[in-house]
C-alpha positions in Angstrom: 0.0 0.0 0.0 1.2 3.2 -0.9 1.8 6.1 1.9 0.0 9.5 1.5 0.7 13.0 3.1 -2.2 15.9 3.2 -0.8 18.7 2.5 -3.1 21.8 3.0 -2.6 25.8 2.7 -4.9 27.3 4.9 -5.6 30.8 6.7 -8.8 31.7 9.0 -11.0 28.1 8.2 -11.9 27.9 11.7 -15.5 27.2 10.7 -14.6 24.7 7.9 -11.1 23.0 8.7 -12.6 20.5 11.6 -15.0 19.9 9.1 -12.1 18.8 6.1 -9.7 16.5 8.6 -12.4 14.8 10.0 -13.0 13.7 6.7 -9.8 13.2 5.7 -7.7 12.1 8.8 -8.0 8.6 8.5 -7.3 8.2 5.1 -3.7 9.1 5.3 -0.6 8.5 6.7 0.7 12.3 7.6 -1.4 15.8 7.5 1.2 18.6 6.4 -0.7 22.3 7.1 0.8 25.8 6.1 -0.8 28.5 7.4 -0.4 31.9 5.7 -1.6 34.3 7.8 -4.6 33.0 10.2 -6.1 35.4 13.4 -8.5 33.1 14.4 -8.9 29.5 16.0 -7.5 27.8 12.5 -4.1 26.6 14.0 -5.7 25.7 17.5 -7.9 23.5 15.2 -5.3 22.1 12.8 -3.3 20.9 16.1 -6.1 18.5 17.3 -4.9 16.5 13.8 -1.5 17.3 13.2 1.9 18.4 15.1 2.9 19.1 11.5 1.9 23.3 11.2 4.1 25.4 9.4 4.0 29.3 8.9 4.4 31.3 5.5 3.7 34.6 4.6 1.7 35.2 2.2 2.8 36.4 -1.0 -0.1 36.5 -3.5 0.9 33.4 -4.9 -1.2 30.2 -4.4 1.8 27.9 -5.5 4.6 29.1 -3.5 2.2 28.3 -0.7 1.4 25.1 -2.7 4.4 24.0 -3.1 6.2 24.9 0.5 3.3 22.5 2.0 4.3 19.6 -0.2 8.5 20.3 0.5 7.4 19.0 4.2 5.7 15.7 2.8 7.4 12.6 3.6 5.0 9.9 2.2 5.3 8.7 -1.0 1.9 10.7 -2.4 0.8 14.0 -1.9 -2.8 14.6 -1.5 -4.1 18.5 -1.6 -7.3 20.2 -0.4 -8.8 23.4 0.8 -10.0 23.9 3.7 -13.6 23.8 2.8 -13.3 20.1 0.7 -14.6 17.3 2.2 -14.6 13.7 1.3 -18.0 12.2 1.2 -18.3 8.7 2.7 -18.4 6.7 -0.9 -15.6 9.0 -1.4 -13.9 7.5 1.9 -14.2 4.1 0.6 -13.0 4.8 -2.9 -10.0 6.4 -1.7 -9.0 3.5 0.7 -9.9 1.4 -2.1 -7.3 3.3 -4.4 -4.5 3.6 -1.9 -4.9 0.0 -1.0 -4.4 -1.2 -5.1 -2.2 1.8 -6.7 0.8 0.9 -8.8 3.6 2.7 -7.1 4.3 4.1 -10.9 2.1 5.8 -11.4 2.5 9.6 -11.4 -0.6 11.0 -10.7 -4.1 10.4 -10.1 -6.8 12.5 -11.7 -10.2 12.9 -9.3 -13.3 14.7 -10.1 -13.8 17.9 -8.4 -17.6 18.2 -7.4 -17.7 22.0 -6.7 -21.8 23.0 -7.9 -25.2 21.3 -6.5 -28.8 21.2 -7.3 -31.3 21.4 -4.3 -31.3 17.8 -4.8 -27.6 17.4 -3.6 -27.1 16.3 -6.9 -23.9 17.3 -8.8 -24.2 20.0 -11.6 -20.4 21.2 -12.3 -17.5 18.9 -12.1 -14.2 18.4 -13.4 -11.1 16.4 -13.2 -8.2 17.8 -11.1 -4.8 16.6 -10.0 -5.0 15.1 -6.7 -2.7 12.6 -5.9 0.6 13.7 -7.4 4.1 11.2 -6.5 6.4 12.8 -3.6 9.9 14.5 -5.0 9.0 13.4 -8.9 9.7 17.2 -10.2 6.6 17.8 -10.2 5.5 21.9 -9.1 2.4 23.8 -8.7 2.9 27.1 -11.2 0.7 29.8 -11.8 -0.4 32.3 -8.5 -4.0 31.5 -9.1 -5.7 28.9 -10.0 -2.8 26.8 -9.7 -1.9 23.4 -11.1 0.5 20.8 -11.3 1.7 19.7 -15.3 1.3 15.9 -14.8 4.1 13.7 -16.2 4.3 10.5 -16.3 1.6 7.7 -15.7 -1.4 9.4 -15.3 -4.7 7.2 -14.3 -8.3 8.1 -13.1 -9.6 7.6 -9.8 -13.2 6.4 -8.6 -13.1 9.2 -5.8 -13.8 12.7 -6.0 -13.4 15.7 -3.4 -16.8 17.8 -2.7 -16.7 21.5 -2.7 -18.9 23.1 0.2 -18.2 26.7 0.7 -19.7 28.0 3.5 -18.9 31.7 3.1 -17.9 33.8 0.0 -14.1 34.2 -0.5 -12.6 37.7 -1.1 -14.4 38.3 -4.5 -11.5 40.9 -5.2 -8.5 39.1 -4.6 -7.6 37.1 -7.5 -8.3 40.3 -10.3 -6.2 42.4 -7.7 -3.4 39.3 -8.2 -3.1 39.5 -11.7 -3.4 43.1 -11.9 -0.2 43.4 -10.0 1.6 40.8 -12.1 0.5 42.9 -15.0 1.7 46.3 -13.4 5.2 45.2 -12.9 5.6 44.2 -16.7 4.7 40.3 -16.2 3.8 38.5 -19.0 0.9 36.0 -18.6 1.0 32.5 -19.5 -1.7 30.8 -21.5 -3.6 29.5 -18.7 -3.3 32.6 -16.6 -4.8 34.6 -19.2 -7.7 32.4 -19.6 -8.4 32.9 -15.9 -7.7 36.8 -16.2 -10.1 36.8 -18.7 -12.7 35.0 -16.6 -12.0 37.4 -13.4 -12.7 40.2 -15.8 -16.2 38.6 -16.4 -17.2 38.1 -12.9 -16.6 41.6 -12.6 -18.5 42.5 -15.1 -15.5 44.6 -17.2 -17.3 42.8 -20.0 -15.2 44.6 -23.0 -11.7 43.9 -21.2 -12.7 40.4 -20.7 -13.3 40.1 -24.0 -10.2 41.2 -25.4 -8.4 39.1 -22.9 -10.5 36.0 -24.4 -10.3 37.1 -28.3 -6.0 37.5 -27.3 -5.8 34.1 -25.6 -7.4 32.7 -28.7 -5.5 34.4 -31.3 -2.0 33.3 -30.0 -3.3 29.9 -30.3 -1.3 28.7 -27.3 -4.3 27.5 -24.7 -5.4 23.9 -24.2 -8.3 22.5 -26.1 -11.0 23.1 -23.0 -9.8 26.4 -22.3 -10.0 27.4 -25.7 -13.9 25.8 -25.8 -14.4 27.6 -22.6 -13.0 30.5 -24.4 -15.3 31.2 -26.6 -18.5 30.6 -24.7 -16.8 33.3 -22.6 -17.1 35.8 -25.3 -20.5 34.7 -25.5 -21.4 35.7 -22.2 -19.4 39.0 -23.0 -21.1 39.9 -26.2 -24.6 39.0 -24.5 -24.3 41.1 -21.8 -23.1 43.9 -24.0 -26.3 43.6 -25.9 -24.6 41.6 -29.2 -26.9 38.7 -29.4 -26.0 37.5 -32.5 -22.3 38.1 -32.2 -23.0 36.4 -29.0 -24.2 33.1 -31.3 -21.6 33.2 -33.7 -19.2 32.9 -30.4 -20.6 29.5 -29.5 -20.8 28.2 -33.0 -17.1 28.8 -33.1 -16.4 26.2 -30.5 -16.7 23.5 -33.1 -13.6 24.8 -34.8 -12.1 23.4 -31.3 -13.3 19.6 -31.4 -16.8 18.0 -31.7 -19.8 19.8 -29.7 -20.3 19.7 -26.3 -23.8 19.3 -24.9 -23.2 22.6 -22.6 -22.4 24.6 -26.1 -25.4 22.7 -27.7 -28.1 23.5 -25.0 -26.6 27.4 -24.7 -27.4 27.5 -28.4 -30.6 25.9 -28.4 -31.5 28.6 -25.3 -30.4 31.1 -27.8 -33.5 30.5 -30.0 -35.9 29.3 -27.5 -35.4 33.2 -26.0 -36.8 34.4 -29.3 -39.7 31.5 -29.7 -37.9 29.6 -32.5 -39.1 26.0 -30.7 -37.9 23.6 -33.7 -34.9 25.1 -34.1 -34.1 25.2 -29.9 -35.5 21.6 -30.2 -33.1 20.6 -32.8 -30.2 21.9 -30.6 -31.6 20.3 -27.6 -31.7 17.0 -29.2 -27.8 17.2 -30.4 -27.3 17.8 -26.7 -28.3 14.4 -26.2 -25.9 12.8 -28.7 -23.2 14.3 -27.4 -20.2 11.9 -25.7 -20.2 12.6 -22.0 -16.0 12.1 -20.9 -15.0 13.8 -17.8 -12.0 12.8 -18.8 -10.9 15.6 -21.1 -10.8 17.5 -18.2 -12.8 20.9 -19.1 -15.9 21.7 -16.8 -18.6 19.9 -17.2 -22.6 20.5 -16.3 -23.7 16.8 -16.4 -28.0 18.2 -16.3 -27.0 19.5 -20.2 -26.0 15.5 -20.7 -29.7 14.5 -20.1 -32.1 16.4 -17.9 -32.0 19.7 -18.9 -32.2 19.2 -22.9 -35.2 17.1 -21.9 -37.2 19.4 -19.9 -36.5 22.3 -22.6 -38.0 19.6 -25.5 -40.9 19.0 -23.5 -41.6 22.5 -24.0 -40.4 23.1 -26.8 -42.9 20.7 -28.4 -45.7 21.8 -26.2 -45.1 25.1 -27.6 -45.3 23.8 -31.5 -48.3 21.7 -30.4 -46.9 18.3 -30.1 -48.1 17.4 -26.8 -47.5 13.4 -27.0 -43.6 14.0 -28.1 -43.6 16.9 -25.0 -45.3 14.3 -22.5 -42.5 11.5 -23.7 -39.8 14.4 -23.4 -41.0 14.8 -19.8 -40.8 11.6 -19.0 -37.3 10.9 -19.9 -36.4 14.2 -18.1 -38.2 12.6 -15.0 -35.9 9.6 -15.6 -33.0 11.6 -15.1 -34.5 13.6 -12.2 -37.3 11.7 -10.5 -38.1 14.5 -7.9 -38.1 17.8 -10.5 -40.3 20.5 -9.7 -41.1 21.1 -13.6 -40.8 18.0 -13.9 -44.1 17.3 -11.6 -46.0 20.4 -13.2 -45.7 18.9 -16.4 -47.5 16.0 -15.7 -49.8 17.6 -14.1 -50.6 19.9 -17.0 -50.6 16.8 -19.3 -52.7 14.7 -16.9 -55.7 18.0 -16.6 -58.8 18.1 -19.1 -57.3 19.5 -22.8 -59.4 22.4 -21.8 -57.2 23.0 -18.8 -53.9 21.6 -20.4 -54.7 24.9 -23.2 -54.9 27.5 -20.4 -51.5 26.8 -18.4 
């Protein structure tokens, strides 16, 4: 069986970090935590799992942090996660599973990253991240946000995956004011840095900026495949909000150029014409959704509800709207199948189940 450290960067979690080890405690062999900076109960808390607590200043750099925690491991895996990660109990049992059969040559181990949830529980964003990464193999975090490890090396997929449960907003600030500095002192960013400068720029609703930031990172051709899908539905949003609603089209169409259509591209284009009440062509869009490969594995984000459920529920109305009530009713039902307990879901049927006279009013 191989060994495993836990290697965390932390600073003020007090309400989370309990919350994380208890989790995760069991399910390695050493716990590694770096605190930048706390004021409150954080370190009191981290010492009820670990005599292991170093200090680091801060630096506005999420891998130097990264990468001090991980210069103190001693096992022959490093595990990372934040403070407010948890492993869920199937998650517990996959992981022990895992460590129990890994082939000591392998490099890394890929996990999905479960970080957005219906009111259901159930998972509506994911993607793979690095999470198991071999001790003293050369492999560094780079980039000062949203930092990751280039895996080298045998790389395999895991049955586990770490959930995401925030329970207070970050510093919604922080990461633009990050790259801003860099950019101030005359630093160059790298592919995937821009990407995410471009996407801070959004959030903040700099719309035109982001923008330019996305149609650069494009142009140089440089990015990886997903960031360059991501890319342009970026724009999308961009152009949307600046009122451009058919540049904002063209933006998503262009994610073809990249590789075959993803069923998030394919339902954001068939919302595009079910906004303006063109039902057979959002229906047609809606139903490539459905065809579309689902493979976490390429690593970009994915919104599994556009891989069955939602595409579903948007042809049942689509074809209510055009007057096909028997092909809505079966589109309902296969959206049911995919979520039992939906709300629309439920108000479907009961507008297909009341008198036609009724069923014409709602």
């Amino acid at each position: 069986m191989v060994s495993v450290s836990l290697c965390m960067i932390v600073r003020n979690e007090e309400d989370v970090l309990a919350r994380c080890l208890d989790s995760a405690a069991y399910l390695v062999d050493e716990i590694i935590i770096v605190d930048t900076g706390s004021t409150d109960r954080t370190r009191e808390i981290a010492a009820r799992f670990t005599s292991q607590i170093f200090d680091f200043p801060w630096q506005d750099d999420f891998s130097a942090a990264r990468n001090e925690s991980f210069s103190h491991a001693t096992m022959d895996y490093c595990l990372w996660l934040d403070a407010d990660d948890v492993f869920l109990e199937a998650d517990q049992r996959a992981f022990l599973a895992l460590k129990a059969s890994l082939d000591p040559d392998v490099s890394v181990v890929m996990a999905p990253y479960h970080t957005g949830f219906d009111e259901g529980g159930r998972v509506t964003f994911s993607y793979y991240r690095e999470r198991l990464i071999r001790n003293r193999a050369g492999m560094k975090w780079a980039g000062s946000v949203h930092e990751a490890v280039t895996p080298v090396g045998k790389v395999v997929y895991s049955e586990f995956a770490v959930t995401h449960r925030k329970t207070k907003p970050s510093d919604p600030d922080r990461n633009l004011r990050i790259y801003q500095a860099q950019l101030a002192a005359g630093k160059a960013l790298e592919p995937r840095q821009q990407f995410y400068y471009g996407r801070e720029l959004y959030y903040h609703r700099r719309w035109e900026e982001a923008l330019a930031v996305f149609e650069g990172f494009l142009r140089e051709g440089r990015g990886w495949v997903e960031n360059n899908i991501d890319a342009c539905r970026q724009c999308a949003y961009c152009q949307k909000a600046l009122g451009r609603e058919q540049a904002a089209l063209e933006s998503l169409f262009r994610t073809f150029a990249y590789d075959q259509p993803r069923a998030e591209v394919c339902c954001e284009i068939g919302l595009w014409f079910f906004q303006r009440e063109e039902f057979r062509q959002a229906a047609y869009w809606y139903a490539l959704a459905l065809t579309c490969a689902r493979d976490d594995r390429r690593g970009g984000f994915v919104s599994p509800d556009c891989y069955g459920y939602l595409p579903c529920i948007q042809m049942c109305v689509c074809y209510s709207r055009l007057g096909d009530l028997k092909r809505a009713e079966a589109f309902n039902e296969l959206a049911a199948f995919f979520k039992p307990d939906s709300p629309a879901v439920r108000h479907n049927r009961a507008v297909f189940q009341a008198p036609p006279e009724q069923a014409a009013e709602s």
